[in-house]
Each structure stands twice: as C-alpha cells, then as structure tokens.
Backbone as a ProteinNet text record, in pm:
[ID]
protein_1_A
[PRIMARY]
XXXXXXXXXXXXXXXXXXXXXXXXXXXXXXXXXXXXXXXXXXXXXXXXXXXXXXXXXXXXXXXXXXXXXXXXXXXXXXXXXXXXXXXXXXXXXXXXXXXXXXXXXXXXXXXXXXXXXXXXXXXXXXXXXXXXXXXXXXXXXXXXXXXXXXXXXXXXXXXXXXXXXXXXXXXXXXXX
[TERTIARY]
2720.2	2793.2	2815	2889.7	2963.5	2976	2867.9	2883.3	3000.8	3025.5	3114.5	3092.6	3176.2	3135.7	3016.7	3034.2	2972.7	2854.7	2818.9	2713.6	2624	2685	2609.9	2569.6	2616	2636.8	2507.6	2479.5	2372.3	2230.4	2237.6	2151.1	2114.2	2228.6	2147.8	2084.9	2116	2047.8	1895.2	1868.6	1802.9	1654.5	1729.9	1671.7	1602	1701.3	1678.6	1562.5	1509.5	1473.3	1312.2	1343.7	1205.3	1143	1250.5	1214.5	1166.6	1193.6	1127.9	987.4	946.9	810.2	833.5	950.5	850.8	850.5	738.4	699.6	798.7	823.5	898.8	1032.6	1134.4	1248.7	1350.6	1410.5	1485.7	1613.5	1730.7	1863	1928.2	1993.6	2058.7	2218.1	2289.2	2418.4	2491	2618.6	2664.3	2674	2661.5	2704	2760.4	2761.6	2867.3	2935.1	2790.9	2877.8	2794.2	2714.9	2669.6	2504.2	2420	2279	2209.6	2231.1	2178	2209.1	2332.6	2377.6	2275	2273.8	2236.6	2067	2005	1870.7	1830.9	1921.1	1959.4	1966.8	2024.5	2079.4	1947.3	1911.9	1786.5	1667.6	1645.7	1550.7	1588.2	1687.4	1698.7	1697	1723.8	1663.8	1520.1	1423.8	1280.8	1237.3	1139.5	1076.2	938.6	863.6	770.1	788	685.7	691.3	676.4	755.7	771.1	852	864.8	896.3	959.3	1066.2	1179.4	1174.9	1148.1	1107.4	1175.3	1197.9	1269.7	1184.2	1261.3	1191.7	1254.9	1383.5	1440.1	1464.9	1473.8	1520.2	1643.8	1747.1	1928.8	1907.7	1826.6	1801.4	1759.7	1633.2	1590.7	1629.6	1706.4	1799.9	1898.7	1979.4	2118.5	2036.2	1913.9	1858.8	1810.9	1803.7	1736	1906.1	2005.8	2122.3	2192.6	2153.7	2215.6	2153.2	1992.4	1898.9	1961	1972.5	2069.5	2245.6	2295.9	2444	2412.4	2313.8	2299.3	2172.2	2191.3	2110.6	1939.9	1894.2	1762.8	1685.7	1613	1503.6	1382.9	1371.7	1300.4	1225.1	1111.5	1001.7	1069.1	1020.1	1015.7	923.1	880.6	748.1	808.4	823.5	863	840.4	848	820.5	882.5	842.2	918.9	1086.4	1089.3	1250.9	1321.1	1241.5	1338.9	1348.8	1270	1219.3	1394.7	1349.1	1489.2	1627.8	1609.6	1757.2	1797.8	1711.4	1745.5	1787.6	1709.1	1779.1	1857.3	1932.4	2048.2	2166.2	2178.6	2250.1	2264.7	2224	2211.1	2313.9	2238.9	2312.5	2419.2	2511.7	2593.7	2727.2	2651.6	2775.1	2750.3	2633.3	2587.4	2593.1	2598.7	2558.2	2474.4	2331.9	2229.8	2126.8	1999.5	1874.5	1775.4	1801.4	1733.9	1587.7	1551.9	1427.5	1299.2	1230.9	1105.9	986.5	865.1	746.4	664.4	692.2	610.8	737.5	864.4	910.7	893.2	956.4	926.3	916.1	1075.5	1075.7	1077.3	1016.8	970.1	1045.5	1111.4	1174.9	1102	1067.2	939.4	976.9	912.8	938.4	825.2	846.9	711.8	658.1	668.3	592.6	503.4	563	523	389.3	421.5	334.8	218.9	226.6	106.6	20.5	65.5	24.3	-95.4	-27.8	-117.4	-147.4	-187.7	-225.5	-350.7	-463	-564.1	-548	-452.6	-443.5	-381.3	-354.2	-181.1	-248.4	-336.2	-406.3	-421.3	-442.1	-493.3	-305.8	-215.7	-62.8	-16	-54.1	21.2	-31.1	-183.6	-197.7	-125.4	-115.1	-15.9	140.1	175.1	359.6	349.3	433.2	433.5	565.7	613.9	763.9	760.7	810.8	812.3	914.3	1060.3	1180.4	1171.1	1245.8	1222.1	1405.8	1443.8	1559.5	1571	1640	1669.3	1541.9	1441.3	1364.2	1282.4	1274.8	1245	1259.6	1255.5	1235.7	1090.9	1132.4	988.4	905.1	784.4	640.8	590	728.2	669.7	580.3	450.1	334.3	385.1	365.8	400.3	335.5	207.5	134.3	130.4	92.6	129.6	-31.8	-46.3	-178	-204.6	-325.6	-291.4	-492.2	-486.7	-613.8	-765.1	-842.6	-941	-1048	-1160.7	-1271.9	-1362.3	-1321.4	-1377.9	-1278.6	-1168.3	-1086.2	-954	-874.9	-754.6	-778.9	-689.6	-680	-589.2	-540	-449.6	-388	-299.7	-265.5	-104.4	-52.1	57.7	205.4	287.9	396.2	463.2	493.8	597.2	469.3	437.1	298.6	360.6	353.9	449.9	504.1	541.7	656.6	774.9	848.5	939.7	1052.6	1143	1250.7	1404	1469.3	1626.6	1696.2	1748.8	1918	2009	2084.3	2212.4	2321.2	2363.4	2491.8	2605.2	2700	2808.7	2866.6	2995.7	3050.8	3154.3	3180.1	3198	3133.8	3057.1	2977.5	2821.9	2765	2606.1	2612.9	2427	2345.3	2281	2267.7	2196.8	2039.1	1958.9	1868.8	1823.5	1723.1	1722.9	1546.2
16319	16441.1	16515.6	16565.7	16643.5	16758.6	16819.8	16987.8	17057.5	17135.7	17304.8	17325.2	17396.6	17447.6	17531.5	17640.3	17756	17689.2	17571	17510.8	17465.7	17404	17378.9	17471.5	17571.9	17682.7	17773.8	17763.2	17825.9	17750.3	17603.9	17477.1	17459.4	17489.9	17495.1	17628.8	17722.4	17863.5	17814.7	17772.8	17777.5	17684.4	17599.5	17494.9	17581.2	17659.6	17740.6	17866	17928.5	17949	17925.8	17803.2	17749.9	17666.9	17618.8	17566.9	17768.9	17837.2	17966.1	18045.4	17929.9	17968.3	17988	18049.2	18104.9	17981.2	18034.2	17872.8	17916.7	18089.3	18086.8	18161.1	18087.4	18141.1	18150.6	18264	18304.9	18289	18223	18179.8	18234.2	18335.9	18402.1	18398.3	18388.4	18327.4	18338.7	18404.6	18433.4	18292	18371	18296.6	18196.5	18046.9	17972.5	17884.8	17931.4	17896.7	17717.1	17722.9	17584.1	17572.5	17660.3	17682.5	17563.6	17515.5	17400.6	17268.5	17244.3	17142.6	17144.2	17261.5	17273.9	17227.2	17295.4	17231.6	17124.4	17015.4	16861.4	16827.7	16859.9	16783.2	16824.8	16933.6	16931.1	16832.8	16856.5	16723.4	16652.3	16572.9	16469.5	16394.7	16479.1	16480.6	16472.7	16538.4	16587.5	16400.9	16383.9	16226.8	16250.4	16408.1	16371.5	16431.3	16392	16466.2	16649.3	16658.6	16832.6	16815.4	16945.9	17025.5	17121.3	17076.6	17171.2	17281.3	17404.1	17446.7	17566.6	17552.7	17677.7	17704.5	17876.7	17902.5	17847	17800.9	17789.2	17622.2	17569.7	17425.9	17453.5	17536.9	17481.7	17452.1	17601.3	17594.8	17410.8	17396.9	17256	17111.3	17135.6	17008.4	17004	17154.6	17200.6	17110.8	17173	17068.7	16916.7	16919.6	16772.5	16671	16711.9	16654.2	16665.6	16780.7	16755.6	16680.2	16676.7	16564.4	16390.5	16379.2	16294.8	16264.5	16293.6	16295.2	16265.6	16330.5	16322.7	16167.3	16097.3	15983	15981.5	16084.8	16112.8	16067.7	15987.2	15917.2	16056.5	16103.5	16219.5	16217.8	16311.5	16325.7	16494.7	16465.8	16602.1	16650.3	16750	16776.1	16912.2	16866.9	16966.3	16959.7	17007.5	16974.4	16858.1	16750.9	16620.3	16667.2	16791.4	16803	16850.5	16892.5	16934.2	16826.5	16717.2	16538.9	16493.8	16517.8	16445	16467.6	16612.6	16692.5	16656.1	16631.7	16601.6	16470	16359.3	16227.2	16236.9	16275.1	16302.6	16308.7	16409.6	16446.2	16385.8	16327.6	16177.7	16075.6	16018.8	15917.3	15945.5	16035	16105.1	16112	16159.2	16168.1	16114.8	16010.2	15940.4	15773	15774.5	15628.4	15561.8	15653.4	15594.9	15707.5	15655.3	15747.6	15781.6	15897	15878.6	15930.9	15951.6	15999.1	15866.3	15919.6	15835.6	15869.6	15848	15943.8	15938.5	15852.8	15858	15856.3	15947.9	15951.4	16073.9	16049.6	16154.7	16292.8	16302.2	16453.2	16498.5	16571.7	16641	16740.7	16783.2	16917.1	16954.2	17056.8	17101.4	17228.1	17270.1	17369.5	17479.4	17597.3	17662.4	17708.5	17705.3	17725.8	17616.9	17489	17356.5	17332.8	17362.4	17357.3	17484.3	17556.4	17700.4	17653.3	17590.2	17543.9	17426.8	17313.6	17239.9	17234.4	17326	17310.5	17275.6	17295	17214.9	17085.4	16957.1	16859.8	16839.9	16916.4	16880.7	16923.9	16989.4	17028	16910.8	16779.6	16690	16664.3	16631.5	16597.4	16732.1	16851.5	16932.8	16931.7	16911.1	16955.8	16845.2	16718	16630.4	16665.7	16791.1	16806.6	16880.6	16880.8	16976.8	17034.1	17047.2	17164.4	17215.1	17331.7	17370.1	17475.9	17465.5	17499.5	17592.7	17682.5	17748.3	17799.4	17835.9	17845.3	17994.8	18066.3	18193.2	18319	18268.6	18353.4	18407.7	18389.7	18373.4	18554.7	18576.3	18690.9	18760.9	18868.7	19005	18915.5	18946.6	18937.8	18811.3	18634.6	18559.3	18484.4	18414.3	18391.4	18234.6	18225.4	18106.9	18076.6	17974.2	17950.6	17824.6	17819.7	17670.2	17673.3	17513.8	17485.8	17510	17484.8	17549.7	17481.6	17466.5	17364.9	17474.1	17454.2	17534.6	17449.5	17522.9	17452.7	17389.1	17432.7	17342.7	17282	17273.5	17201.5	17298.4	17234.1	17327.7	17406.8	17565.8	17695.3	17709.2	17799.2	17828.3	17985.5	18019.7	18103.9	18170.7	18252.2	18332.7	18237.1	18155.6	18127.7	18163.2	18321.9	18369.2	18462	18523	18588.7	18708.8	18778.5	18851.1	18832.8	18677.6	18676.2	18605.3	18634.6	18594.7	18628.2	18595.1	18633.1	18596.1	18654.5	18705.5	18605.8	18503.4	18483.3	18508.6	18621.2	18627.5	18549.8	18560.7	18486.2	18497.1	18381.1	18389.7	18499.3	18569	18652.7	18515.3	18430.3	18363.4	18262.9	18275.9	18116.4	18119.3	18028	18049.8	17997.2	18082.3	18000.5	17882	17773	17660.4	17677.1	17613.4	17570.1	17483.5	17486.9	17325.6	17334.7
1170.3	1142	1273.6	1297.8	1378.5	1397.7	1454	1552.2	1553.9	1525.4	1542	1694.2	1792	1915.1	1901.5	1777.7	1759.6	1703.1	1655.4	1622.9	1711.3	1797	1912.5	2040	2036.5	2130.2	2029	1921.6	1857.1	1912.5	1868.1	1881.2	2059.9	2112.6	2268.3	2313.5	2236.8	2264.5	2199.3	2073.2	2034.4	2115.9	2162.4	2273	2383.2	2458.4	2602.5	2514.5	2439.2	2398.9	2394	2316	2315.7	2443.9	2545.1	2650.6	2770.4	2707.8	2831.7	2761.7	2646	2583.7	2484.9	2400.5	2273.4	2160.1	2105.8	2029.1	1865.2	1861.5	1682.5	1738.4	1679.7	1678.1	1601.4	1552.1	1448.8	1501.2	1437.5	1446.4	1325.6	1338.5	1279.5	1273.9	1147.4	1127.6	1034.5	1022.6	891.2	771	647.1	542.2	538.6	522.3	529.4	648.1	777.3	867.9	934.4	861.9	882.7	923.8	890.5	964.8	873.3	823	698.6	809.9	839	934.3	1071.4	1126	1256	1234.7	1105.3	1074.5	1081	999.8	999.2	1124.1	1230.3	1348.4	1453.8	1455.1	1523.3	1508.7	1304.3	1291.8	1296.9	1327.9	1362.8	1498.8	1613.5	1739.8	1791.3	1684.5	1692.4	1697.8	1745.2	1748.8	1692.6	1669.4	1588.3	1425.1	1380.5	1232.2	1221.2	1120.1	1104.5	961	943.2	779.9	784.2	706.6	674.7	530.6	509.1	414.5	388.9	251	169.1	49.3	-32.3	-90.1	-259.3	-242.5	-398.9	-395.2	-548.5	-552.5	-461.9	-502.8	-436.4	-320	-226.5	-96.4	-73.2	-117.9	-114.8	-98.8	-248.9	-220.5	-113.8	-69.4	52.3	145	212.8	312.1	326.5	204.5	149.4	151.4	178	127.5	270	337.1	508.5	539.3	555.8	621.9	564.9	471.3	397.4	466.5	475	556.7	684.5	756.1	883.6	954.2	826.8	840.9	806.8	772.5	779.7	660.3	685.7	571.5	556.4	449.1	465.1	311.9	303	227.1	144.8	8	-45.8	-137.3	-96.1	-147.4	-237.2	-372.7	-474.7	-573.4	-731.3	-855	-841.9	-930.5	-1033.4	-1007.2	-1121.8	-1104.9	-959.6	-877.5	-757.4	-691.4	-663.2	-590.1	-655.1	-826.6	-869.6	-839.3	-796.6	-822.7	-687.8	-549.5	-445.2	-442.5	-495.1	-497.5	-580.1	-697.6	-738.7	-669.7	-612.3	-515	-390	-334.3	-269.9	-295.5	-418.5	-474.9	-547.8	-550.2	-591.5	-499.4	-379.3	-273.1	-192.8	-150.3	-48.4	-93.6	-215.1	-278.4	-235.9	-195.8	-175.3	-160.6	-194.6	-204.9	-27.8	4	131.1	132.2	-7.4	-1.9	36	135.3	162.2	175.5	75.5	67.9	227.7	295.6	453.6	543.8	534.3	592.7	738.6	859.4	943.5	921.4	847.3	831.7	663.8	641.2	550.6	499.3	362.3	332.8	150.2	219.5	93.5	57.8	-97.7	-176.9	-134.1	-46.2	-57	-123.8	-282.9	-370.5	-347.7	-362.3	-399.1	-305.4	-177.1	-45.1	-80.4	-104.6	-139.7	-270.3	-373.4	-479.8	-437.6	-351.4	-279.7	-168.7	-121.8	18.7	45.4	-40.3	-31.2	-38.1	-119.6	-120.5	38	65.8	188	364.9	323.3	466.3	576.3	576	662.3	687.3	583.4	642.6	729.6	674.8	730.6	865.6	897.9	1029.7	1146.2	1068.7	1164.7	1161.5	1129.4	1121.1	1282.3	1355.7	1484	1471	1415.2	1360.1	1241.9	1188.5	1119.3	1157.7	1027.8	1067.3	883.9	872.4	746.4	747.9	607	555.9	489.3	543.3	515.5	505	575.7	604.2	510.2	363.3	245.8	215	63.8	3.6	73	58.8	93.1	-1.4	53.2	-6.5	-11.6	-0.3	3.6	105.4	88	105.4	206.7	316.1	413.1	474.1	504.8	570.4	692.4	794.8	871	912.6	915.1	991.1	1157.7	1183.2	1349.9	1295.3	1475.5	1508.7	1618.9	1528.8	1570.7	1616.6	1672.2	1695.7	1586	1418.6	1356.3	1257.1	1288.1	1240.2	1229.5	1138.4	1075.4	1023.9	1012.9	951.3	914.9	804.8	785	810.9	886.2	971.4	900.2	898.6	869.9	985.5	885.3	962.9	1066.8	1080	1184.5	1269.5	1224.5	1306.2	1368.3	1502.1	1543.1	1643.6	1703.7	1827.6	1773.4	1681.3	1641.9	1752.7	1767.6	1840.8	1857.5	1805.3	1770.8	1879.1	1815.5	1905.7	1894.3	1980.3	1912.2	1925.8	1795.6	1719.4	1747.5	1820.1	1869.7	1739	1719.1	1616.1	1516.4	1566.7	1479.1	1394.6	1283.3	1235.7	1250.1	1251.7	1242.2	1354.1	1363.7	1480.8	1484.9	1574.6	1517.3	1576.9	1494.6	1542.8	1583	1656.7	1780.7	1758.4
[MASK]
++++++++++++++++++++++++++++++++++++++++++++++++++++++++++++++++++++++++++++++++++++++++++++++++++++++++++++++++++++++++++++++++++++++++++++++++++++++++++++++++++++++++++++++++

C-alpha cells in the first residue's frame, strides 16, 4: 500500500521524534485522513514484536484489516466475536485470512488485554512497541509492561511525556 505525501511527512516526523528521545508519541490527524494506514506501515517496518491497540471492536478490526492490506500476518487478541469479525473482513476483501496466533504483530481489544493480563503478562513483556488508536475515551484503564528488578510491572501507558506532532493542515499524521 501506498503513502500520501502528508502520510509520510507525518511517519517521518514521527520517526525524528523518537530518534531525539522521546520514547511516547502522539500523532495527531484529522478524521479520515489515513492514521489507521500510517499505523500499518510503521508495523510493518518494526522487526520486533509490538501491539497495536484500540478501545472498540470497529476500531479493531479498521486496524486488524490495514495490518491485513499492508501484508501483515498478525495476532488478535479479542472476544471470539471480534477474532471473527476481523477474519471476516479479511476474507471478504482480501480473499484470504491474515490472522496468525504467533504472529509478530499483535492488534488487541483493550478491554480484552485488562481482562487478561494476568494470563498475558510473560507475552506482553516480550512486545517492545506499543502503538494505540484514538487515544481511547476519558477514564479508560491502559496498562504496558515495563521491566524491574524483580520482574515485570505493570505501569500506566502514556505516563507524562507524551508529546504533540504537529499535523501538516491537510490529512493525518503518521506514525512511525
């Protein structure tokens, strides 16, 4: 799949970014303008394992179906019906299923992930990305692993160095 200027001009900000330190970064982008794509094309560049995560099935499957277009053999960690609704949609407009339970990249329900995270603690602490989709509703609960002296913790996703790229005025920002 194929980059927008304004897609890639998001996706290399987002790069320069994380290459001058900061480890969380927010890519901000109007409606419609492709931040689902730019998600896809980053993981798909990434060479280790990481997780792509939203808070609704649609959100879910949207990513579960770019990672899909954009070649990506990927894992989904959701109810029965959201697993289905994503390979649905797959094999629908892809004519083929790209879901793979040990695949690299991962796109999970954060309910689904908070529900088990005691089962999920030893996979999660091997993900080293973690990319999130619309920043979720107030109040919801997001946790990422992070490595201590007696093992994994579980720690608050964005924490407080988040930091703003701004968005060309036309289209979304990508993330890298």
């Amino acid at each position: 799949m194929q980059l927008r200027d304004y897609q890639i001009n998001l996706k290399n900000n987002a790069y320069r970014s994380w290459q001058a330190g900061n480890r969380n970064v927010l890519l901000v982008s109007p409606t419609g303008s492709g931040k689902t794509v730019v998600m896809s094309s980053v993981a798909h560049e990434m060479t280790t394992p990481g997780v792509a995560i939203a808070h609704r099935t649609e959100l879910v499957g949207q990513i579960s179906l770019a990672m899909a277009r954009m070649g990506i053999e990927h894992n989904v960690i959701g109810s029965k019906s959201t697993v289905s609704f994503c390979i649905q949609q797959q094999i629908a407009e892809l004519g083929r299923n790209y879901h793979r339970k040990n695949g690299r990249v991962t796109v999970a329900s954060v309910d689904t992930l908070n529900s088990r995270s005691a089962a999920l603690q030893q996979w999660a602490s091997q993900q080293r990305w973690w990319m999130t989709d619309e920043c979720f509703v107030a109040g919801t609960r997001i946790s990422t692993p992070t490595h201590g002296p007696v093992g994994p913790r579980w720690r608050p996703h964005f924490g407080n160095r988040l930091r703003r790229i701004a968005q060309p005025q036309t289209h979304r920002q990508q993330p890298a």
